[in-house]
PATI-620006 format. One record per atom (N, C-alpha, C): x, y negated, z; residue in three letters. Coordinates in steps of 0.02 Angstrom, whole numbers, padded with zeros to 5 digits, always signed. Example, Ala and Ser with C-alpha at 12.3 -4.5 7.8 and 13.67 -1.06 7.14 Angstrom:
BEGIN
+00660+00284+00390ala +00615+00225+00390ala +00660+00165+00390ala +00642+00112+00354ser +00684+00053+00357ser +00645-00002+00394ser 
***
This chain:
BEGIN
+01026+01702-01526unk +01059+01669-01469unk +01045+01594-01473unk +01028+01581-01403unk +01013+01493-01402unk +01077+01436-01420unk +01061+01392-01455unk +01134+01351-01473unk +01130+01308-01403unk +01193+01283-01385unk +01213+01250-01331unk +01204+01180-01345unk +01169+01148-01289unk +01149+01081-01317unk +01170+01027-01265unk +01207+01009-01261unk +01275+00958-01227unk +01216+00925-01167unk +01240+00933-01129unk +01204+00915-01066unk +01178+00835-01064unk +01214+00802-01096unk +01218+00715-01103unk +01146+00704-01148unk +01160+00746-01222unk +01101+00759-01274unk +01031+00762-01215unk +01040+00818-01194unk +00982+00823-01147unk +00941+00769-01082unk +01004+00723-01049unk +00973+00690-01006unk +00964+00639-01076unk +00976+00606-01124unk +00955+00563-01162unk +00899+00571-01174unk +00867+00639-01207unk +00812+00660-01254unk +00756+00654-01182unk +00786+00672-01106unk +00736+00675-01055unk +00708+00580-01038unk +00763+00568-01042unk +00750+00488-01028unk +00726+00461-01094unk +00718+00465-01148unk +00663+00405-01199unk +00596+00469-01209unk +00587+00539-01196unk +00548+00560-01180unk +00486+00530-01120unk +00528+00512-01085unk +00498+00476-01010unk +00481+00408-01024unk +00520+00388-01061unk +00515+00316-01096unk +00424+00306-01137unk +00436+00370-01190unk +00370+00367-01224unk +00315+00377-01178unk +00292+00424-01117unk +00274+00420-01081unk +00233+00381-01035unk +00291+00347-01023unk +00279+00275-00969unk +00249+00220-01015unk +00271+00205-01081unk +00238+00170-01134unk +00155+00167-01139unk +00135+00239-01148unk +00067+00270-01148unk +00029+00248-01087unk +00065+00270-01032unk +00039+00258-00966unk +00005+00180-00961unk +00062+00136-00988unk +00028+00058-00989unk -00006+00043-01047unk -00014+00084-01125unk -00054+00053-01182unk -00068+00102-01199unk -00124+00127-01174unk -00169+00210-01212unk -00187+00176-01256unk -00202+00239-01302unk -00230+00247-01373unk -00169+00221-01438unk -00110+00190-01418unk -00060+00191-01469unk -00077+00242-01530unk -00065+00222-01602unk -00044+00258-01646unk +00018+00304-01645unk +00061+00334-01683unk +00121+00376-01684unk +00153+00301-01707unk +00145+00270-01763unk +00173+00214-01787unk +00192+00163-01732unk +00134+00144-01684unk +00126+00089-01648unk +00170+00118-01608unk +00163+00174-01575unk +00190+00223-01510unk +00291+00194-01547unk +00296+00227-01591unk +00361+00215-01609unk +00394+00145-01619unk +00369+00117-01637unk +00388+00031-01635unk +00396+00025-01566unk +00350+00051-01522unk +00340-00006-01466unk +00415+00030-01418unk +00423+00086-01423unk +00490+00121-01409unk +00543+00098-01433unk +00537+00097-01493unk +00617+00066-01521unk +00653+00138-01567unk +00608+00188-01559unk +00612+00249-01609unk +00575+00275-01673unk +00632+00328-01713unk +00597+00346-01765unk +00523+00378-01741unk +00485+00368-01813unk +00431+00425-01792unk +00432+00497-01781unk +00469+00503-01804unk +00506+00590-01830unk +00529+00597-01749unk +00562+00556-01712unk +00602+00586-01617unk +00546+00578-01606unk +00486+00530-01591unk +00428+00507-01548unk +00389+00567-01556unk +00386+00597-01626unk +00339+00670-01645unk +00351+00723-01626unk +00432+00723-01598unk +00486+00795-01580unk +00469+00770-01485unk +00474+00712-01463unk +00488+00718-01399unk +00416+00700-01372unk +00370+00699-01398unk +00296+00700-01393unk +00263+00746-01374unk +00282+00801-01426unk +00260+00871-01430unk +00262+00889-01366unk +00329+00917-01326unk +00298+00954-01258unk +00262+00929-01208unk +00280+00867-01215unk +00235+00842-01141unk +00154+00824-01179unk +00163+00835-01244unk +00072+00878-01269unk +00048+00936-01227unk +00087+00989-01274unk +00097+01058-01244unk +00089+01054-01159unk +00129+01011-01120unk +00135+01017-01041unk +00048+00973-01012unk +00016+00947-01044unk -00058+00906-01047unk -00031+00843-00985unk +00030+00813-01006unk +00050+00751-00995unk +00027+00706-01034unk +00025+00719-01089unk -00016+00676-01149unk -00050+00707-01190unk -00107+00676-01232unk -00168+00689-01266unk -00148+00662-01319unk -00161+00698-01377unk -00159+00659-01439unk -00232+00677-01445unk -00274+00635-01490unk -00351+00627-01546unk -00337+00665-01603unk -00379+00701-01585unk -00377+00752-01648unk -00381+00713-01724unk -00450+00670-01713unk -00420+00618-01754unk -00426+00565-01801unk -00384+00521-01729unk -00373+00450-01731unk -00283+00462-01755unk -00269+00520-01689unk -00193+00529-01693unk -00180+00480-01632unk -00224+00448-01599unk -00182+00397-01550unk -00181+00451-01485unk -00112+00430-01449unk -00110+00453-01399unk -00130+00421-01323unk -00149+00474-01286unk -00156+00437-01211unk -00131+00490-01167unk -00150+00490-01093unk -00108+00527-01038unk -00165+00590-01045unk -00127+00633-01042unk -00158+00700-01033unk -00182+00725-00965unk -00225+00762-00935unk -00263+00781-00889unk -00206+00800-00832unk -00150+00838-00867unk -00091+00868-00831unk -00066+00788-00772unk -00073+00734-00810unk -00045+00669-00760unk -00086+00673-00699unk -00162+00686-00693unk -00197+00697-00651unk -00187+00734-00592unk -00167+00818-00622unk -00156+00876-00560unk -00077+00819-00544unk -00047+00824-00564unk +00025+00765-00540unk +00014+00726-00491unk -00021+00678-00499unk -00046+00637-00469unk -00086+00670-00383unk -00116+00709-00408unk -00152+00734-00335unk -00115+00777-00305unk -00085+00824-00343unk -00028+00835-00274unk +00009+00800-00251unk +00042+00745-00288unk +00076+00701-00243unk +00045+00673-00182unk -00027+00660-00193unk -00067+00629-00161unk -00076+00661-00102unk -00095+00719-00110unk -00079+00764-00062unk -00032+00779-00005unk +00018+00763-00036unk +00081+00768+00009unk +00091+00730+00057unk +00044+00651+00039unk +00088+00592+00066unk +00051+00595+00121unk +00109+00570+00195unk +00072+00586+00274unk +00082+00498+00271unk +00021+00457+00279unk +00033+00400+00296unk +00104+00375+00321unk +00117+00409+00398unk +00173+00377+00459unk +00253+00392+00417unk +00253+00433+00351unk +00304+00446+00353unk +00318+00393+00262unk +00281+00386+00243unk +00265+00334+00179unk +00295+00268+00212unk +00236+00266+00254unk +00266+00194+00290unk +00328+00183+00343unk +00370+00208+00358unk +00404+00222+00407unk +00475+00183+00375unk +00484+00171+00296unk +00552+00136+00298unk +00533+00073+00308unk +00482+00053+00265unk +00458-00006+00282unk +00445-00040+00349unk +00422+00010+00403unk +00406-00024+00464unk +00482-00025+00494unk +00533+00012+00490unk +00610-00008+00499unk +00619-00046+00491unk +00621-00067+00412unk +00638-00119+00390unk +00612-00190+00419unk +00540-00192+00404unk +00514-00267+00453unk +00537-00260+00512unk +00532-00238+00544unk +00565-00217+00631unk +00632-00259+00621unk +00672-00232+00605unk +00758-00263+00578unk +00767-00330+00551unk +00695-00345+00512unk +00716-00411+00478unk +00675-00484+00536unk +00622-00453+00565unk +00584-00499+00595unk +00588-00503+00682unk +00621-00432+00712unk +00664-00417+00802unk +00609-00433+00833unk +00537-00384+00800unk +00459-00405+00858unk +00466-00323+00818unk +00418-00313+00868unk +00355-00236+00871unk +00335-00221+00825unk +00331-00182+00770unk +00314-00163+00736unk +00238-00102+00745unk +00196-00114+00713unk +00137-00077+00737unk +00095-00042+00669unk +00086+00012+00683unk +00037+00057+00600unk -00014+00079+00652unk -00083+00068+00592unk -00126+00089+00629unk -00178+00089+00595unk -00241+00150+00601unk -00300+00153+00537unk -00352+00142+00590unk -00399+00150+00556unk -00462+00117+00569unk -00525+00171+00594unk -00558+00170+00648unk -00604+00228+00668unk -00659+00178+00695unk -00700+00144+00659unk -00764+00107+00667unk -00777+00129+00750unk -00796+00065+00781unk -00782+00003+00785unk -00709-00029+00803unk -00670+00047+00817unk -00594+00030+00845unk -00542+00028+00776unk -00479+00011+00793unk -00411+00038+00772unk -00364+00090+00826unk -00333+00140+00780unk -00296+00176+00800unk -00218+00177+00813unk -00183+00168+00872unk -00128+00153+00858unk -00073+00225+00825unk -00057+00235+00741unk -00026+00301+00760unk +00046+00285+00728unk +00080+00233+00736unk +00166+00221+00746unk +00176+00159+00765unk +00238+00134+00784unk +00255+00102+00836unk +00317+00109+00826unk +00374+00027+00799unk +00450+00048+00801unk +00470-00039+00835unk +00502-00020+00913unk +00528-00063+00931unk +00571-00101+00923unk +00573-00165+00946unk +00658-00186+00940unk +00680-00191+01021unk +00728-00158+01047unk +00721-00119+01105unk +00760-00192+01147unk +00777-00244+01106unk +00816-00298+01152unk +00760-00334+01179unk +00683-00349+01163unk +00633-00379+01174unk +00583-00341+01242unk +00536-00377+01241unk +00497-00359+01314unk +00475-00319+01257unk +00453-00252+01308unk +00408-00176+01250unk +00321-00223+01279unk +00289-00197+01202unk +00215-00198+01197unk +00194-00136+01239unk +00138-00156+01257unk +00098-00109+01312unk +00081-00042+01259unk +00082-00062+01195unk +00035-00014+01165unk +00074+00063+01158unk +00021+00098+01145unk +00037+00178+01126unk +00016+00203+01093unk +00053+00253+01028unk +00047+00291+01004unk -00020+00339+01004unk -00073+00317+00958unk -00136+00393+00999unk -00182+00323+01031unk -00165+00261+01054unk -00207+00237+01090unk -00245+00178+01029unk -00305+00191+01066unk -00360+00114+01022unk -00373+00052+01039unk -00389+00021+01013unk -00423-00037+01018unk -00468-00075+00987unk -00514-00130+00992unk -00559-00148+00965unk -00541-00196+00893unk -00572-00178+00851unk -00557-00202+00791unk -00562-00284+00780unk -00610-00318+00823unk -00627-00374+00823unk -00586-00424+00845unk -00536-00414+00883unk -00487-00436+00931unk -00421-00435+00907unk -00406-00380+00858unk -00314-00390+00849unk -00329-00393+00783unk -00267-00412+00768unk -00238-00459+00714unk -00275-00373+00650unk -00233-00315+00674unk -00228-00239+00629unk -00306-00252+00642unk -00353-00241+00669unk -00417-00229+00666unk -00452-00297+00599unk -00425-00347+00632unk -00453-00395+00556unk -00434-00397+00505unk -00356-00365+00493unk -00331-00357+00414unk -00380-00302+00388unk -00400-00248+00421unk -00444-00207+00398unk -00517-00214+00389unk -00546-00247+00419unk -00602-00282+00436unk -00613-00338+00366unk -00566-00372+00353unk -00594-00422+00297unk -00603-00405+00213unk -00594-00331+00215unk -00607-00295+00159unk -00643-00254+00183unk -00725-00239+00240unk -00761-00179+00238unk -00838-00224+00224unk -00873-00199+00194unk -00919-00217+00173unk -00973-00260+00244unk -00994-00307+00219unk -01056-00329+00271unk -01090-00299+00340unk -01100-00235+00319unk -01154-00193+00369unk -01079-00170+00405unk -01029-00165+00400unk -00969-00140+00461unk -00965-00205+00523unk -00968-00238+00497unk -00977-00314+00557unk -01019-00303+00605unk -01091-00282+00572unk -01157-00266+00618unk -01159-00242+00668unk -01108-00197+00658unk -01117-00152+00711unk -01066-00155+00748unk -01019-00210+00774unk -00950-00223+00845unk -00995-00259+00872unk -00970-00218+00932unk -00990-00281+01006unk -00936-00324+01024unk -00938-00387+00983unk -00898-00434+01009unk -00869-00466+01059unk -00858-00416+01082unk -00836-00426+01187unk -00777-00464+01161unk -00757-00513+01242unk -00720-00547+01252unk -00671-00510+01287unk -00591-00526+01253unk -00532-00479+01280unk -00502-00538+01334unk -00507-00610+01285unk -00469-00657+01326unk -00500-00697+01313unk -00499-00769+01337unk -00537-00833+01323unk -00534-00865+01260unk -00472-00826+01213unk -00480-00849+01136unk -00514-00806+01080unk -00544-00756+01122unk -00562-00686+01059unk -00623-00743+01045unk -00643-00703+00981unk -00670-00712+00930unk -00755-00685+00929unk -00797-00727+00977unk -00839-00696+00980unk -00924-00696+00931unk -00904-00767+00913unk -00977-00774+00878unk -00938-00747+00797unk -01014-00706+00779unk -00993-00650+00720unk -00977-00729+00650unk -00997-00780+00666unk -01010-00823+00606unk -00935-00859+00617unk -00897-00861+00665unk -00824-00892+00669unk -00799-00829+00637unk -00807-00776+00671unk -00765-00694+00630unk -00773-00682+00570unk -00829-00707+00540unk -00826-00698+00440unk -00780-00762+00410unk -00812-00812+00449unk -00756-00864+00416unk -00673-00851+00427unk -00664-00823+00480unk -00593-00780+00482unk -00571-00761+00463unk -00619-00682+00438unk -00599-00644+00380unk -00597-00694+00318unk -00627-00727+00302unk -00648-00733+00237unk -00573-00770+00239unk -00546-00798+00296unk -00479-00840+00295unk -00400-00800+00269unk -00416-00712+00302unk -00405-00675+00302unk -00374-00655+00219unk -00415-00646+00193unk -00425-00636+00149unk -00402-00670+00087unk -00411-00738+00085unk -00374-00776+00043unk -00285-00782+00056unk -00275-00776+00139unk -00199-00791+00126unk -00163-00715+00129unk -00200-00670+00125unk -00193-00604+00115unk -00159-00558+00207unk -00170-00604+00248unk -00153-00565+00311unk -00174-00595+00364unk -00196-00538+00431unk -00223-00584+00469unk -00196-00566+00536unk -00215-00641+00593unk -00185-00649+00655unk -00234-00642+00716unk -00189-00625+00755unk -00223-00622+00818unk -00194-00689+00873unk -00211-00735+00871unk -00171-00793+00925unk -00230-00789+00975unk -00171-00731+01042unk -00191-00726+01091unk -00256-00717+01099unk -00257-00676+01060unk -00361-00636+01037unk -00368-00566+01092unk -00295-00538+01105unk -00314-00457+01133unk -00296-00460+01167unk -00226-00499+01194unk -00187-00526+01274unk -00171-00568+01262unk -00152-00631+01327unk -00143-00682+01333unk -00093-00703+01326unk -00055-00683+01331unk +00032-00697+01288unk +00065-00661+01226unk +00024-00652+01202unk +00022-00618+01120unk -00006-00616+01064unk +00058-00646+01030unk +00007-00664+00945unk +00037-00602+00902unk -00002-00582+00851unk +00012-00532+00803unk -00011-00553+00735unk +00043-00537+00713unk +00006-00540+00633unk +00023-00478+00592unk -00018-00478+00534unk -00065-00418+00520unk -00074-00408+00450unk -00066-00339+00406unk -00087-00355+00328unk -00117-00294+00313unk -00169-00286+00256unk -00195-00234+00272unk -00151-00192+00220unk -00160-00117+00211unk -00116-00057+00162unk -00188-00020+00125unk -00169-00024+00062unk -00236+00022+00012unk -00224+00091-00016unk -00253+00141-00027unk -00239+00166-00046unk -00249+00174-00125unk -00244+00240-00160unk -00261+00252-00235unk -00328+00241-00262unk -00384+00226-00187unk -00434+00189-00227unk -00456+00134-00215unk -00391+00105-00191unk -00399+00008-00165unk -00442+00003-00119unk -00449+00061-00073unk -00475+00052-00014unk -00444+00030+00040unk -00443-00004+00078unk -00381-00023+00144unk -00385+00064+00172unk -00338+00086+00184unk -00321+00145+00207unk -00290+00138+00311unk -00257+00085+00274unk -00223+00060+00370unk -00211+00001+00365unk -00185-00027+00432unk -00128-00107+00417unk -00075-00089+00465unk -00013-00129+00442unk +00020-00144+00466unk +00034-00210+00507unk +00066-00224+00559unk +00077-00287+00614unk +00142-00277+00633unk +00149-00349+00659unk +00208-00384+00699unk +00180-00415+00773unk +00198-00385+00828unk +00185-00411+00878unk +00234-00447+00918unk +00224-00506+00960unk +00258-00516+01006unk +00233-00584+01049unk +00268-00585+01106unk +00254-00648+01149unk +00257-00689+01103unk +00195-00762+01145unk +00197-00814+01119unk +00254-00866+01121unk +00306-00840+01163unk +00367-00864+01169unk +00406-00879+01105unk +00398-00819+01072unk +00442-00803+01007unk +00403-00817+00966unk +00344-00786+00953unk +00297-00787+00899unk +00263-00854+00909unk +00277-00906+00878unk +00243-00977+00878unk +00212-00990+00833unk +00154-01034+00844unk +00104-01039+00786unk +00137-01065+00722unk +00203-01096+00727unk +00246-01113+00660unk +00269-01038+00639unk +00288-00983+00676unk +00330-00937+00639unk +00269-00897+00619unk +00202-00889+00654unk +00161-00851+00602unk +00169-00856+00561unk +00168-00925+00521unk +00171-00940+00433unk +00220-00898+00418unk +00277-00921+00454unk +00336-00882+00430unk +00339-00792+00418unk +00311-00758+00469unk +00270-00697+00475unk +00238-00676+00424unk +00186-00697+00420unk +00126-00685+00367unk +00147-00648+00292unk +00169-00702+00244unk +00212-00650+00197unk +00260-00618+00207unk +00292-00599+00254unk +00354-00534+00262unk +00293-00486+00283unk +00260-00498+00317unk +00207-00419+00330unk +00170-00423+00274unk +00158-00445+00227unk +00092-00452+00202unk +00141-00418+00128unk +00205-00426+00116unk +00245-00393+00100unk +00260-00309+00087unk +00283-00308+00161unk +00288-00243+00173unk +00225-00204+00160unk +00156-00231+00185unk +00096-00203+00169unk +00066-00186+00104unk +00111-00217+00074unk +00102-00214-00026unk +00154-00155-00057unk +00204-00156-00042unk +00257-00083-00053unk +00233-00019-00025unk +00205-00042+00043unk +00194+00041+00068unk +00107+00045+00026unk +00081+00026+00014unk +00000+00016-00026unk +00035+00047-00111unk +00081+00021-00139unk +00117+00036-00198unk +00134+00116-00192unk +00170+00152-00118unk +00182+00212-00138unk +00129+00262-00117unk +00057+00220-00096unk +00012+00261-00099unk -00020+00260-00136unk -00014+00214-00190unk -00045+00225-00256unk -00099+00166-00278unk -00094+00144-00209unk -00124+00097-00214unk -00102+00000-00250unk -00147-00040-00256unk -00133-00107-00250unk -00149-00171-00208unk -00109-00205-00201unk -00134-00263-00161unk -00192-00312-00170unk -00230-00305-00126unk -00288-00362-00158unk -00282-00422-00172unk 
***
């Protein structure tokens, strides 16, 4: 008969289990010695609470060095999660959230060479509504979401937009548009002042995924009424923000 093992015992032994774990995760190849110091445990628990998540191929021990690292099992983990995640619904507290904190348009949207895709959209319903829709595109060259994505795609993606003019401020010679991006890029988000319509500035940050690829961006739209070339600044890191958390639960990092 199994002895009864106090429920408390158990979330403890689960939590510095997870502890050793997460340790590994940031300094592979630890010793058992090193592994235990750097925990704050005997070697004797680190060897007992080691063992299954061996057994489970969460972790790898060296046959032998004896140092441990993450086992193959973190991998299948990892990709089903990966699996699971639907962009619109990853990003969806976050685009609440900016919506609530900044009372402009909130806009998600990925990338289909030479356009962007618009596929969410969360209003602030006291403001004039954006024309845009759900399902609908636009040219990448022109809004703010098309250049956050744009200043991380390699050279030969430029080549190929037809730099049409939306309004009398778009962005048409390709040698003002790299220096853009490249502007882009250093302050980590980018704008549209009155690039796609004439009474609308947006600003813009791009989202990566698990292989630091820009996956989408996120934006803030609104009249130039509200949105003034002083509150872009102000703009810029709250999206460029939010664009770093929702990039974080896709596994990704911020550039």
């Amino acid at each position: 008969m199994l002895a009864h093992v106090p429920e408390r015992n158990q979330s403890a032994s689960l939590r510095r289990a997870l502890a050793v774990l997460e340790h590994v995760r940031e300094h592979s190849g630890l010793s058992l010695t090193q592994l235990a110091e750097a925990v704050g445990l005997p070697k004797s628990t680190v060897l007992r609470l080691a063992a299954p998540l061996v057994e489970a191929k969460l972790l790898d021990r060296d046959r032998r060095t004896g140092a441990y690292r993450l086992g193959h099992g973190t991998l299948r983990l990892g990709q089903s999660y990966l699996a699971t995640l639907d962009l619109r619904a990853v990003a969806a507290e976050e685009s609440h959230r900016l919506m609530a904190e900044v009372r402009e348009t909130v806009h998600l949207v990925v990338y289909d060479p030479p356009h962007v895709v618009y596929i969410d959209k969360v209003e602030n319903d006291a403001n004039v509504r954006m024309a845009s829709r759900i399902g609908s595109r636009g040219p990448a060259h022109s809004t703010a979401v098309g250049k956050a994505i744009l200043a991380w795609q390699p050279e030969e993606a430029l080549a190929g937009l037809a730099l049409e003019p939306r309004t009398e401020h778009t962005i048409v010679d390709p040698d003002r548009l790299r220096a853009d991006l490249a502007h882009t890029r250093r302050r980590g988000y980018a704008v549209d002042d009155r690039e796609n319509e004439p009474e609308v500035r947006c600003v813009a940050a791009p989202i990566f995924n698990h292989h630091d690829a820009v996956a989408a961006a996120i934006s803030v739209s609104g009249l130039t009424s509200r949105i003034t070339a002083a509150r872009v600044r102000e703009l810029g890191p709250l999206v460029a923000g939010a664009a770093a958390r929702i990039s974080r639960k896709l596994g990704g990092q911020c550039q």
